[in-house]
C-alpha positions as CSV (number, residue, x, y, z in Angstrom):
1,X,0.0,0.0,0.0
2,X,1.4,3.2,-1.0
3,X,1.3,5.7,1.5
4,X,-0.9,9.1,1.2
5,X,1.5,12.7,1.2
6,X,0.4,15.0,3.8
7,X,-1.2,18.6,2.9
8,X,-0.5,21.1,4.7
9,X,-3.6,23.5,4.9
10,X,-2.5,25.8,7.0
11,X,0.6,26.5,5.0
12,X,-1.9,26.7,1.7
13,X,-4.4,29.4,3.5
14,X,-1.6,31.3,4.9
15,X,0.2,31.5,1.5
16,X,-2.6,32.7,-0.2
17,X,-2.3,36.5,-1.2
18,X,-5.1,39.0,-0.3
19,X,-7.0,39.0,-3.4
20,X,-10.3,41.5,-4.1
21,X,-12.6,38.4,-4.0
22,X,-11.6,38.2,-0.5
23,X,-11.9,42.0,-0.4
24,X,-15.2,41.6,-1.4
25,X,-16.1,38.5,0.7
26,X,-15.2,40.4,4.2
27,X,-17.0,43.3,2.9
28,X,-20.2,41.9,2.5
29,X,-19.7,39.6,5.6
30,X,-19.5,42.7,7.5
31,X,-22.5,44.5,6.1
32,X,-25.0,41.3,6.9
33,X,-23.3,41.3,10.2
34,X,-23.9,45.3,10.6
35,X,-27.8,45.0,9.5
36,X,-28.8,42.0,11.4
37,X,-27.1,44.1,14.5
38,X,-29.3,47.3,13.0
39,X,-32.1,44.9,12.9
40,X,-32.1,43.8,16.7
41,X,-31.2,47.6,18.2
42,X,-34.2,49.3,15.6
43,X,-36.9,47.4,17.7
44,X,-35.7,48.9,21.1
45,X,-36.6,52.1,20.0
46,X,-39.4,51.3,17.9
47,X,-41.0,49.0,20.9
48,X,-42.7,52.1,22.8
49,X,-44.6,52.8,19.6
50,X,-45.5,49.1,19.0
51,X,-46.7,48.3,22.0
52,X,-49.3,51.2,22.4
53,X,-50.4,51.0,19.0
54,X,-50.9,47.6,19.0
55,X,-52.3,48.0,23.0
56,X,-49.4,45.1,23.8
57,X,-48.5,44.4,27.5
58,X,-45.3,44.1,28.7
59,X,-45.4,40.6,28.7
60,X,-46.4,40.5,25.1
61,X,-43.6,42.8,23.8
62,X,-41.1,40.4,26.1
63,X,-42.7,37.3,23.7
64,X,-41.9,39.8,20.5
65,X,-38.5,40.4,21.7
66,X,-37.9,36.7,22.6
67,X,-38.8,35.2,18.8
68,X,-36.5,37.5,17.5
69,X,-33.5,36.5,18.8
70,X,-35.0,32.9,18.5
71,X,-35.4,33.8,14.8
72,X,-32.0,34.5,14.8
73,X,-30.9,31.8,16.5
74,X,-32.5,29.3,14.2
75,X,-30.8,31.8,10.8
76,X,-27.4,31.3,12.1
C-alpha cells in the first residue's frame, strides 16, 4: 500500500495572497453582520410605539423580543 502525502492546509491558506474576491467576501460579511445588529437595536426604539399601538402588554412585547433572537438563533 502506498502511503498518502500530507497537505498542509494551513501552509496553503496562509500562503494565499489577499486577493479583491476576498476583499469583497469580508466586505459583504461585515455588512449582513452590521444590518442584522441594526435589525435587533431598531426594535428597542421602535417597541414604545408598538406596544401602544398595537395595545401590547409588557409581557407580550417580552414574547416579541424573545422570537427575535430565536429567529436569529434558528438563521445562524
Amino acid at each position: 500500500m502506498s502511503e498518502r502525502p500530507t497537505v498542509d492546509v494551513a501552509a496553503i491558506i496562509e500562503g494565499q495572497g489577499l486577493t479583491p474576491f476576498l476583499v469583497r467576501l469580508v466586505v459583504l460579511f461585515w455588512i449582513v453582520t452590521f444590518v442584522a445588529g441594526f435589525d435587533m437595536n431598531a426594535i428597542s426604539f421602535a417597541a414604545p410605539v408598538i406596544r401602544s399601538t398595537l395595545d401590547l402588554s409588557q409581557a407580550m412585547m417580552g414574547k416579541v423580543f424573545s422570537f427575535g433572537l430565536i429567529g436569529t438563533m434558528i438563521g445562524g
